[in-house]
MIVEXTOR-533695 format. One record per atom (N, C-alpha, C): z negated, x negated, y negated. Coordinates in steps of 0.2 Angstrom, whole numbers, padded with zeros to 4 digits, always signed. Layout:
// MIVEXTOR-533695
ZXY...
***
This chain:
// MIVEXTOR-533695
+0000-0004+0006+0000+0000+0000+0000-0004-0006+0002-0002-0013+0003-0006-0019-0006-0003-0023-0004-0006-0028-0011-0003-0032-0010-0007-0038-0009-0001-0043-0006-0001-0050-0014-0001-0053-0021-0001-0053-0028+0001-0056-0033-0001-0051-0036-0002-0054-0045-0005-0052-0050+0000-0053-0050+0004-0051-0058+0010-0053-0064+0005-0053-0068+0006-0057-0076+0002-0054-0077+0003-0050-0078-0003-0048-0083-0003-0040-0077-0004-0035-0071-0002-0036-0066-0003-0032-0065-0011-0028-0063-0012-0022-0060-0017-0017-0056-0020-0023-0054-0029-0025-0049-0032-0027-0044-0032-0023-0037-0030-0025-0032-0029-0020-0025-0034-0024-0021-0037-0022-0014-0040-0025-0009-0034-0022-0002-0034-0027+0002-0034-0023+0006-0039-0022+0010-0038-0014+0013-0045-0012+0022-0042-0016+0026-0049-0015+0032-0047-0016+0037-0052-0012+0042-0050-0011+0047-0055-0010+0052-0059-0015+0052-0067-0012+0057-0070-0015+0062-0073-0012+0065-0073-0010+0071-0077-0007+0066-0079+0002+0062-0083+0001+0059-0087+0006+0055-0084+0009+0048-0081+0007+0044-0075+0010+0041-0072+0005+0035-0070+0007+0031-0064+0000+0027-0071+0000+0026-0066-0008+0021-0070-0013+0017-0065-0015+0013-0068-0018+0006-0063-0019+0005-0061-0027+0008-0056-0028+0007-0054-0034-0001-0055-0037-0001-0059-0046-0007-0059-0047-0011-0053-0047-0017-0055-0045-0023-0049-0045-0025-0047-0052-0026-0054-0056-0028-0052-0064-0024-0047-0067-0016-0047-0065-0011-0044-0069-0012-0035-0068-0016-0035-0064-0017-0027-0060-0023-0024-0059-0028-0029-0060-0036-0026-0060-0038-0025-0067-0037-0016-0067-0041-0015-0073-0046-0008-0072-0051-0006-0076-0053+0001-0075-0049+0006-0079-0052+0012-0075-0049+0020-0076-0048+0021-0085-0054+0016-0089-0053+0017-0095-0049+0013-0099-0048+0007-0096-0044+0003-0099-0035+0006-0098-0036+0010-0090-0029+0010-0092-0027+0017-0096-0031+0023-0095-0031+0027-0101-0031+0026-0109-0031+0017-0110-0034+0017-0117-0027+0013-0120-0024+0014-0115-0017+0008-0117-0013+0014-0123-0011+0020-0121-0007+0024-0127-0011+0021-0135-0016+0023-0133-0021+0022-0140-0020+0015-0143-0020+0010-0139-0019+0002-0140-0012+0002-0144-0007+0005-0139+0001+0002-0141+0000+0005-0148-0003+0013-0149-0001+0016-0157-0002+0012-0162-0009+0011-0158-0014+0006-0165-0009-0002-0167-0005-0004-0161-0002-0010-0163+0005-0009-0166+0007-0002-0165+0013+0000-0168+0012+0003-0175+0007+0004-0177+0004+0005-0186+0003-0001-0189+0000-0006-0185-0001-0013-0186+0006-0017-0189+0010-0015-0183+0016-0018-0187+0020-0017-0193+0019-0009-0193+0023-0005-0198+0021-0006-0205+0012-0010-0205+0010-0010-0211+0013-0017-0213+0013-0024-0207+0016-0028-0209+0020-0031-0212+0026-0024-0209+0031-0024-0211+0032-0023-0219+0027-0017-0222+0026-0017-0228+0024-0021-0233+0019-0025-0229+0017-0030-0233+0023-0036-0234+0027-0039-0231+0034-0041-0234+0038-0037-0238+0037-0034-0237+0042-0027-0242+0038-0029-0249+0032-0028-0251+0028-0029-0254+0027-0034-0258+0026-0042-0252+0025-0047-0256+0034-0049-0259+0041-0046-0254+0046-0046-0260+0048-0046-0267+0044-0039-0268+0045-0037-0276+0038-0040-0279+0034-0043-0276+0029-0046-0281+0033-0053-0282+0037-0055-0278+0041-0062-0279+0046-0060-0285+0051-0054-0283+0056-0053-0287+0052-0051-0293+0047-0050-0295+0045-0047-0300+0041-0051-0304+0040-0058-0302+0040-0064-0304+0031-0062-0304+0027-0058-0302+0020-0055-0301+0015-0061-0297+0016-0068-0295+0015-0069-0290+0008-0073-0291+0009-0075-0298+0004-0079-0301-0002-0076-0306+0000-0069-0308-0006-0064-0310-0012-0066-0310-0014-0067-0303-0022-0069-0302-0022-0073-0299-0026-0078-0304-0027-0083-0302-0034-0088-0300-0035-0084-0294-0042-0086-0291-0043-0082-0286-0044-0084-0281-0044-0080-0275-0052-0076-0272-0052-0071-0271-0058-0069-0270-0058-0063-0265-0060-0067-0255-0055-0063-0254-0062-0057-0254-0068-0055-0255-0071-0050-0254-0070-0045-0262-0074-0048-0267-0076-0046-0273-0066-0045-0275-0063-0050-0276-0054-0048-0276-0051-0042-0277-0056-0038-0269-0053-0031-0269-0053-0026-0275-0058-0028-0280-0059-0023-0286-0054-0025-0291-0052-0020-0291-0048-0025-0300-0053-0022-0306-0050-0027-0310-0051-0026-0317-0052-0017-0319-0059-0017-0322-0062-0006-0321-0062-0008-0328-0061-0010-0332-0063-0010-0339-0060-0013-0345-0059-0014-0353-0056-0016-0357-0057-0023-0354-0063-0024-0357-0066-0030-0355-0064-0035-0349-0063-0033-0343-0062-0035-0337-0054-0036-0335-0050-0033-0340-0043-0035-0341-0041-0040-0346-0044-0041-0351-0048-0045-0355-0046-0053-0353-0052-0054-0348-0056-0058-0345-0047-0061-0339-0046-0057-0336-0041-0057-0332-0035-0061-0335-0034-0056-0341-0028-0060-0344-0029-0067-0350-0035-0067-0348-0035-0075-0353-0037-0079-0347-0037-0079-0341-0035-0085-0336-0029-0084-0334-0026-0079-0336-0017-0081-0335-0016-0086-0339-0016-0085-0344-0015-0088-0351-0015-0096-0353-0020-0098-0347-0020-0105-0344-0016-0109-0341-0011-0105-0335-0008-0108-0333+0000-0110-0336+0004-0115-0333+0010-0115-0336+0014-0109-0337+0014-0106-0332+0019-0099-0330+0018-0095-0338+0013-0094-0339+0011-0091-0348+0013-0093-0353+0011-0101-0353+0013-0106-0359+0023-0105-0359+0026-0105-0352+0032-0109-0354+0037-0105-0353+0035-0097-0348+0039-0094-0347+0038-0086-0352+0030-0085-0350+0028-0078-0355+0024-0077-0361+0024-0083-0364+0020-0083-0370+0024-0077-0375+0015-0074-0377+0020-0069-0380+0018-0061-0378+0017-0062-0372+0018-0058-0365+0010-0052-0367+0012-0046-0370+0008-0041-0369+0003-0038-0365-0004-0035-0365-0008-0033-0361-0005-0030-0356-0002-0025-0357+0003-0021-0352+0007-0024-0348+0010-0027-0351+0016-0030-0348+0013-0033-0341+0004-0040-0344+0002-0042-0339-0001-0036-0335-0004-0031-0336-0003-0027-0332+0000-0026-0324+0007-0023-0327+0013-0023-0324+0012-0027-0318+0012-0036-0318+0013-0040-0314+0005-0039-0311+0001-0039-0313-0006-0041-0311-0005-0034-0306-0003-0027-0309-0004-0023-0303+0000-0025-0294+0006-0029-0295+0010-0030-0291+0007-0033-0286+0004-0040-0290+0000-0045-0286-0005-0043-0282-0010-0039-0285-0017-0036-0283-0013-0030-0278-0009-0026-0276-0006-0022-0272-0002-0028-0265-0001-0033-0266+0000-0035-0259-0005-0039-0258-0011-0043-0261-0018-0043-0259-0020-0038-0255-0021-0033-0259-0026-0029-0254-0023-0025-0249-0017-0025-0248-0012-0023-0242-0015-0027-0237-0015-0035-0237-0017-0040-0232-0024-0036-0232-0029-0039-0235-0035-0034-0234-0037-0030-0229-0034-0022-0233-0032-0018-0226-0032-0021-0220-0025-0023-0219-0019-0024-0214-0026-0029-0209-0033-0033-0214-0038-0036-0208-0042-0031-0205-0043-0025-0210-0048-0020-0208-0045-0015-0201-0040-0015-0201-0033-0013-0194-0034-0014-0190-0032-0022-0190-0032-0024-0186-0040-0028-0181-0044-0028-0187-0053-0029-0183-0057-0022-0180-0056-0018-0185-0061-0012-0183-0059-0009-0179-0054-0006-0177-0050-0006-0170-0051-0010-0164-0050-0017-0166-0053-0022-0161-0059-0021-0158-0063-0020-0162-0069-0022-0161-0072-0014-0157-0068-0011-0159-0070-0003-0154-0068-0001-0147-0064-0006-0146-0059-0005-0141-0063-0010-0136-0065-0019-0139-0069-0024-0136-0077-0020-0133-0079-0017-0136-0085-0015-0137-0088-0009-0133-0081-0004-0132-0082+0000-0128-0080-0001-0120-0077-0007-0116-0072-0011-0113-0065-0005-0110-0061-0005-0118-0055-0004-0118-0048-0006-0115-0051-0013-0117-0045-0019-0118-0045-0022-0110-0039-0021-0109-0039-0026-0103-0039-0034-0103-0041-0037-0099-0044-0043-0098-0038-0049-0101-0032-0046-0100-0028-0052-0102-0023-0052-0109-0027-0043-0110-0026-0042-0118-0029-0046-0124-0035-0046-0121-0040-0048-0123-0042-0056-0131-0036-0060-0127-0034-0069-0131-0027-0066-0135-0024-0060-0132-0017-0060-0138-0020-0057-0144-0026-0050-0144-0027-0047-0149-0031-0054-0156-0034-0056-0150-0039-0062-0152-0036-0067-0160-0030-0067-0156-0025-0073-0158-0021-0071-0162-0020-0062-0162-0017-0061-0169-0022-0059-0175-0028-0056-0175-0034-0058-0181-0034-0065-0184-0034-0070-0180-0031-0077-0181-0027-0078-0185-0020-0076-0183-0015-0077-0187-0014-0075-0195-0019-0068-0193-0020-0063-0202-0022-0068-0206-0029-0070-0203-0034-0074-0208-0030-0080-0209-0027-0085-0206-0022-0088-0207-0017-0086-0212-0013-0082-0212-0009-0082-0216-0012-0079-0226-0020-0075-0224-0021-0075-0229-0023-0083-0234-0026-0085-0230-0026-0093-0232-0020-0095-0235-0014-0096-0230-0008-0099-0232-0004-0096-0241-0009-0088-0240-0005-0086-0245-0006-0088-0252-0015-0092-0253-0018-0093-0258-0017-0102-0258-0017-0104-0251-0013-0111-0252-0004-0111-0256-0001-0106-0254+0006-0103-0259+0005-0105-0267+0002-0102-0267-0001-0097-0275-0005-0103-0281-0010-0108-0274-0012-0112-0279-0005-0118-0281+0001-0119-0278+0005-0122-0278+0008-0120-0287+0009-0114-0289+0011-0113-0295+0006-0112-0302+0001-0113-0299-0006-0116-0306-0008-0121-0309-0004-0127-0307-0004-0134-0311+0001-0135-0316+0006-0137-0312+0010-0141-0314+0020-0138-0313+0019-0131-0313+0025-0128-0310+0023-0119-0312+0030-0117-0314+0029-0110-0316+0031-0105-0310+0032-0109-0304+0035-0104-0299+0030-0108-0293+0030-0104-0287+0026-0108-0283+0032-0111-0277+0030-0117-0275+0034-0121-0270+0038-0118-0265+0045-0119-0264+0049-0115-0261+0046-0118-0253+0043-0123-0254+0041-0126-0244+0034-0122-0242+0030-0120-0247+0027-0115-0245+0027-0106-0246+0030-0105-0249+0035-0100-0251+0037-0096-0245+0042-0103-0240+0044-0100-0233+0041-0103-0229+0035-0106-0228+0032-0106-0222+0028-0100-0225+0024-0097-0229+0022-0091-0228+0025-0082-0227+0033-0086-0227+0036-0079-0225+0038-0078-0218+0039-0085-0217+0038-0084-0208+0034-0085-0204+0029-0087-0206+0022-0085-0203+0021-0077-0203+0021-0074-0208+0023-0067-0209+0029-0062-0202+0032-0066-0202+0037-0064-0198+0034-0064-0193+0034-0070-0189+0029-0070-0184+0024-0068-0181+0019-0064-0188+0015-0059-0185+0018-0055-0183+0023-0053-0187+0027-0045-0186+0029-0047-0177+0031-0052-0176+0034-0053-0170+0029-0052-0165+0023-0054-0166+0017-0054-0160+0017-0048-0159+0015-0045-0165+0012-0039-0166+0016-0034-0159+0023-0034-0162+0028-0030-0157+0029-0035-0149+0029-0041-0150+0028-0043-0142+0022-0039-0138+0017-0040-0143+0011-0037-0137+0010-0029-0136+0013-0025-0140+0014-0019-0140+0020-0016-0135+0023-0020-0136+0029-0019-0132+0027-0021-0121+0023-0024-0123+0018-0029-0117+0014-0024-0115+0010-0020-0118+0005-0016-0115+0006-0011-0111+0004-0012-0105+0009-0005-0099+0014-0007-0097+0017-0011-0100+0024-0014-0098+0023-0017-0090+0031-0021-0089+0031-0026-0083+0027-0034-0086+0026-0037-0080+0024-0044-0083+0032-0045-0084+0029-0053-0091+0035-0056-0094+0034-0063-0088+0036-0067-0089+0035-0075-0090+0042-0077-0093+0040-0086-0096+0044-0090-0100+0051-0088-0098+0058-0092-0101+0063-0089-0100+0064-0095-0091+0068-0091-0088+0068-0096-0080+0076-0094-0079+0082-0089-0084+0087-0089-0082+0090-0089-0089+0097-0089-0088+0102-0089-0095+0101-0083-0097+0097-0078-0094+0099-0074-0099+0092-0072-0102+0087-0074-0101+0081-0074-0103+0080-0082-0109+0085-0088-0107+0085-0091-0111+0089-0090-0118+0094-0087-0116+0098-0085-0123+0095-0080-0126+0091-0075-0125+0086-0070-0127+0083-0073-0132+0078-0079-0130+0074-0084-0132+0076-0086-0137+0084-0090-0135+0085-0094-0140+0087-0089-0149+0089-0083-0147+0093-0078-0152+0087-0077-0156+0082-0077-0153+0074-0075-0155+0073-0081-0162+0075-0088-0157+0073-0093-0160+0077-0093-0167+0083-0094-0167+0089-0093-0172+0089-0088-0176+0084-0082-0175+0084-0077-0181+0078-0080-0185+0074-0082-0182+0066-0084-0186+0071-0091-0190+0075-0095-0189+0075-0101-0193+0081-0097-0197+0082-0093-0198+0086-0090-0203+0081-0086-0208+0078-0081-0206+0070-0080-0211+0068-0085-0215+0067-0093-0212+0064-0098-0214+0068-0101-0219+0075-0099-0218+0082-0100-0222+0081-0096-0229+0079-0091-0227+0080-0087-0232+0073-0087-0237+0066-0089-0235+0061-0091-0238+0063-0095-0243+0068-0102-0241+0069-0108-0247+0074-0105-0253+0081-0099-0249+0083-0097-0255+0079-0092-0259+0074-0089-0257+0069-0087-0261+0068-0090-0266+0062-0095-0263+0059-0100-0266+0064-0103-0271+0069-0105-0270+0073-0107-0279+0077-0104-0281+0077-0098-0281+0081-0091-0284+0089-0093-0280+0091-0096-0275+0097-0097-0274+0102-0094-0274+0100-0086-0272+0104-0081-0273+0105-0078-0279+0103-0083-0283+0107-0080-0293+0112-0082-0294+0116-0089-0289+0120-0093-0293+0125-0091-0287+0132-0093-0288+0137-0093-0282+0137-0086-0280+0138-0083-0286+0138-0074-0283+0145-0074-0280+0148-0075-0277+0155-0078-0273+0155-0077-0264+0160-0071-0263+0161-0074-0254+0166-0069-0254+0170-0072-0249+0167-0079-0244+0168-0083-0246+0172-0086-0252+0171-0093-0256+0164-0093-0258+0162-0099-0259+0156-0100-0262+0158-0106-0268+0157-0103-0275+0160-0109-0281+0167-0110-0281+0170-0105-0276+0178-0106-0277+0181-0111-0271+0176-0111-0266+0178-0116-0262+0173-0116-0253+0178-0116-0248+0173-0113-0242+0166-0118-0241+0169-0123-0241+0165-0132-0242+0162-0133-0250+0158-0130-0254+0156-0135-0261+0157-0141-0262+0156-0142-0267+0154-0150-0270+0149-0151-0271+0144-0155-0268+0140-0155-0273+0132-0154-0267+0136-0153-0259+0130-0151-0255+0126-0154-0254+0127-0162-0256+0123-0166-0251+0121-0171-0258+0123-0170-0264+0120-0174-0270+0113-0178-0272+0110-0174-0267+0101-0175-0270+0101-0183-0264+0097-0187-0263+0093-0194-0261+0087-0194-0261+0085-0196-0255+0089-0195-0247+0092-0188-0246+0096-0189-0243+0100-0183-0242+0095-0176-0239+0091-0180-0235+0088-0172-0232+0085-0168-0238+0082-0170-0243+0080-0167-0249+0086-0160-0250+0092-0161-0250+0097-0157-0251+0095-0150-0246+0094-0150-0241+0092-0142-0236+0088-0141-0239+0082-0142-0243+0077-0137-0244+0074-0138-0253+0080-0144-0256+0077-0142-0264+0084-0142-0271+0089-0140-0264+0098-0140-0267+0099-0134-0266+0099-0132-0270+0099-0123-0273+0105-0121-0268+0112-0125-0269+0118-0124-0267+0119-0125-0260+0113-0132-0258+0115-0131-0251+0110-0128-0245+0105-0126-0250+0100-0120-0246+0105-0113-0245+0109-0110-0248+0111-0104-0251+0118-0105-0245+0120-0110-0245+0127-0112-0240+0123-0113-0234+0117-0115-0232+0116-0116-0225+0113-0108-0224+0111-0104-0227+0109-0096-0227+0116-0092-0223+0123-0095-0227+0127-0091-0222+0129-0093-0218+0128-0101-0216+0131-0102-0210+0127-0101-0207+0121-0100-0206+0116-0097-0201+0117-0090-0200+0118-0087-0204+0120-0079-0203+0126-0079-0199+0130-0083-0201+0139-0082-0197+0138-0085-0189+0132-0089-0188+0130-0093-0181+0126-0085-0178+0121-0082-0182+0117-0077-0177+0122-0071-0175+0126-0070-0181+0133-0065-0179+0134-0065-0173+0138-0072-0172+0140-0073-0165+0137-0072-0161+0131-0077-0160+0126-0077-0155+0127-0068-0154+0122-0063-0156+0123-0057-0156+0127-0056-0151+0134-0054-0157+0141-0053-0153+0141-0054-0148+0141-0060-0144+0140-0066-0138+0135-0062-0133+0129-0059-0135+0123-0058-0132+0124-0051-0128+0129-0046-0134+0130-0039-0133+0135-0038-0127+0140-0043-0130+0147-0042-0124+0147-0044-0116+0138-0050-0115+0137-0050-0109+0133-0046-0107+0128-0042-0110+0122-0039-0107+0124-0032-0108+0126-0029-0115+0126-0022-0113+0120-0019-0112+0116-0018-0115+0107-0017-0116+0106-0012-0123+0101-0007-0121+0101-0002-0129+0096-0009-0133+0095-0015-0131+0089-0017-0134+0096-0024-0138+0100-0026-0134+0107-0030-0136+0111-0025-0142+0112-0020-0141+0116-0016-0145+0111-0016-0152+0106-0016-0152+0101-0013-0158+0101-0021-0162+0102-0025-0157+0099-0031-0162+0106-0032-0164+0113-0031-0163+0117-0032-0164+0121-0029-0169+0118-0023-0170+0120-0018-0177+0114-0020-0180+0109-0021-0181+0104-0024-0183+0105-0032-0188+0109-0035-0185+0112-0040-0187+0120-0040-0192+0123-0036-0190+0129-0033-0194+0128-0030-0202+0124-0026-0201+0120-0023-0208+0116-0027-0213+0113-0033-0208+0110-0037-0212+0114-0042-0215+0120-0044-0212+0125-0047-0214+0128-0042-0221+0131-0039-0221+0132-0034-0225+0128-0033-0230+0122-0032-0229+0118-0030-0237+0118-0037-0238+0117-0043-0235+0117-0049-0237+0120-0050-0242+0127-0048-0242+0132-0050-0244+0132-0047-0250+0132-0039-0252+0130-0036-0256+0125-0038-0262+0120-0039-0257+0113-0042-0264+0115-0049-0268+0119-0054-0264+0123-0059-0265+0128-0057-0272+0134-0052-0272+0137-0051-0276+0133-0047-0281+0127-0042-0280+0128-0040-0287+0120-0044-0291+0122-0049-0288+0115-0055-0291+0107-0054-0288+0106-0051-0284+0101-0049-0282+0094-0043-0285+0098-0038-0288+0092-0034-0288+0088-0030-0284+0082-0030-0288+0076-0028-0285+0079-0024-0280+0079-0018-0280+0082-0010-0274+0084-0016-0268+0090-0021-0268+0095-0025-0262+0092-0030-0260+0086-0035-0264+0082-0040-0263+0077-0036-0255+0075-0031-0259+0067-0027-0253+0073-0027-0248+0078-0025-0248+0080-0019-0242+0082-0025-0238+0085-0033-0242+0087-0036-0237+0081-0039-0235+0075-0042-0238+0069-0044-0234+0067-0039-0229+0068-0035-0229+0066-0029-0226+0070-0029-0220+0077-0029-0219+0081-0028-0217+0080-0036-0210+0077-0042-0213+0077-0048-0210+0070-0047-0205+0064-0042-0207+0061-0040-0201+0064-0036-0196+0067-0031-0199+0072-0027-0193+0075-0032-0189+0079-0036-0190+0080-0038-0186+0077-0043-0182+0071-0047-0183+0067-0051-0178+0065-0048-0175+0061-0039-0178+0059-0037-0171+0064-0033-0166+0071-0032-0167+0075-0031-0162+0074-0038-0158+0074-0045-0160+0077-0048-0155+0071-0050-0153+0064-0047-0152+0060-0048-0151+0062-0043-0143+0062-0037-0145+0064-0032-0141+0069-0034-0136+0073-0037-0137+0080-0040-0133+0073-0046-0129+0070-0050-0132+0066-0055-0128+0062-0053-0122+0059-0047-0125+0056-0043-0119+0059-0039-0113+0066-0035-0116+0068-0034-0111+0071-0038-0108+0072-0044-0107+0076-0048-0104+0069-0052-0099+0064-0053-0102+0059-0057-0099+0057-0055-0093+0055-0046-0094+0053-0043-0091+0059-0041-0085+0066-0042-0085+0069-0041-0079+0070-0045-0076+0068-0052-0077+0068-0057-0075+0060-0057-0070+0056-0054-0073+0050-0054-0069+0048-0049-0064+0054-0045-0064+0056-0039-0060+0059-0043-0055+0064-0046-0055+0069-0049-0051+0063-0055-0047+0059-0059-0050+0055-0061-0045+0051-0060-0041+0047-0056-0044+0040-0052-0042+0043-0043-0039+0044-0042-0035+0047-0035-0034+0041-0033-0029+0039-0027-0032+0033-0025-0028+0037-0021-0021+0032-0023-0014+0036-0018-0009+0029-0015-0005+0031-0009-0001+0024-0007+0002+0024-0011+0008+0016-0012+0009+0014-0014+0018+0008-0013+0019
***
């Protein structure tokens, strides 16, 4: 007989499987859970599919605090007391004469109206406290779910690991932020896009392990088709990262042009800077020209991906990828406004968690075709 649960008090049982050679012994840990853990899994995935939906906002978010040049507002991190803004004349006051310190004031907004700073101060303080949130989500849940023993045992180190990841990245975001209080009126585009794809990567966990809960086991990729899944996985996230540095130096203002870029498929001018690696991540022109070769490389791959698998999760990533090209293109041509800028950030999570999705179902058939449960 098989056995998909554990009741308390229940005998430890595996199930066996065949592999080409004999049976193998399905893990016991993969299958041993109680009557509550497994009734708690709906609960778990929804909790993890809000989880994501908010992260996903919280990019959407921190885009227009970037477009909306809001990103230096506050300038001091506080991550408990932080959450209150400014309740008073006074307290606005206070607020806006430590703007007034830094360069972004002196060189860009001197001048620059209570209201005005308002405006940005409300932008910045709105994906603060989104992060916030987005820890109270993902903890208090946690801790209700641990505490009443909800979680299955192997769930246990992922939820663990993405609390982790949150508090990390709020870190990294104020490690961001103190980059543009000295000596620069924008914050560093190398930190800029390491905190949007770390970003990304929660968004990814988040949907891996939701996608995982009740699911087939996965394991690492062990065929071509689990490797190219992986690698498609891998090549959309350095296209995100891609896309953090043309953030990070407005790249998408200049060379509103395509598919020439400056009147020419090849620029002039790509490899200028010394040492040349300087050029990938602080040459406006060839950060912004390797953005679309990256995009014309994941097109393919896709294409490539759809035409041998033929999967609802291959098709999704693949219009998923198409549209992103397309608005790409768009927000490119009409200079990047605010409405085109969100929908394409936006639009760059859709697609990682398609090919997240495409990573699971591919892992997870792969794990079927090893481990296949039979009765004895």
């Amino acid at each position: 007989m098989t056995y998909s649960a554990r009741a308390p008090g229940a005998r430890s049982c595996g199930v066996w499987s065949l592999e080409g050679e004999g049976p193998r012994r399905y893990p016991a840990s993969m299958i041993e859970m109680t009557e509550r853990q497994r009734k708690a899994r709906p609960y778990i995935r929804a909790w993890l599919w809000f989880a994501a939906f908010l992260v996903f906002i919280m990019v959407i978010v921190g885009g227009a605090t970037r477009l909306t040049d809001s990103g230096l507002s506050i300038t001091e991190w506080q991550p408990l007391l932080g959450a209150i803004p400014p309740l008073t004349e006074a307290d606005w006051l206070a607020a806006f004469e430590k703007y007034k310190l830094i360069p972004e004031y002196s060189l860009v907004n001197q001048g620059m109206s209570l209201e005005e700073f308002k405006f940005i101060y409300w932008w910045e303080w709105a994906h603060r406290f989104l992060g916030r949130f987005i820890g109270l989500v993902m903890i208090v849940p946690f801790l209700f779910f641990w505490a009443t023993h909800r979680i299955e045992p192997r769930l246990t180190p992922r939820l663990v690991t993405l609390i982790l990841l949150g508090g990390l990245q709020g870190a990294l975001g104020w490690y961001m932020v103190k980059s543009g209080l000295v000596e620069r009126v924008d914050v560093s585009q190398y930190r800029l896009a390491a905190h949007l794809t770390l970003a990304t990567v929660i968004l990814g966990a988040i949907v891996w392990t939701a996608l995982g809960v009740g699911g087939a086991p996965r394991h690492p990729p062990q065929d071509r088709r689990g490797w190219a899944a992986f690698g498609l996985a891998a090549l959309i996230l350095l296209q995100v990262a891609a896309g953090g540095f043309v953030a990070g130096l407005d790249a998408g203002m200049g060379y509103n042009t395509w598919p020439l870029m400056d009147g020419q498929w090849m620029p002039k001018g790509l490899l200028i800077m010394q040492p040349v690696w300087r050029n990938f991540f602080e040459n406006a022109m060839t950060v912004q020209f390797d953005h679309r070769l990256i995009a014309y490389i994941v097109a393919l791959c896709a294409a490539l991906y759809v035409w041998r698998v033929q999967s609802r999760a291959a098709y999704a990533v693949f219009i998923a990828v198409l549209l992103q090209v397309g608005l790409g293109i768009w927000t490119l041509l009409a200079q990047v406004p605010l409405h085109l800028g969100l929908s394409h950030q936006g639009g760059a999570m859709v697609v990682f968690a398609s090919a997240i999705w495409v990573m699971h179902e591919a892992l997870s058939r792969q794990a079927a075709v090893r481990l296949q449960p039979v009765t004895i």
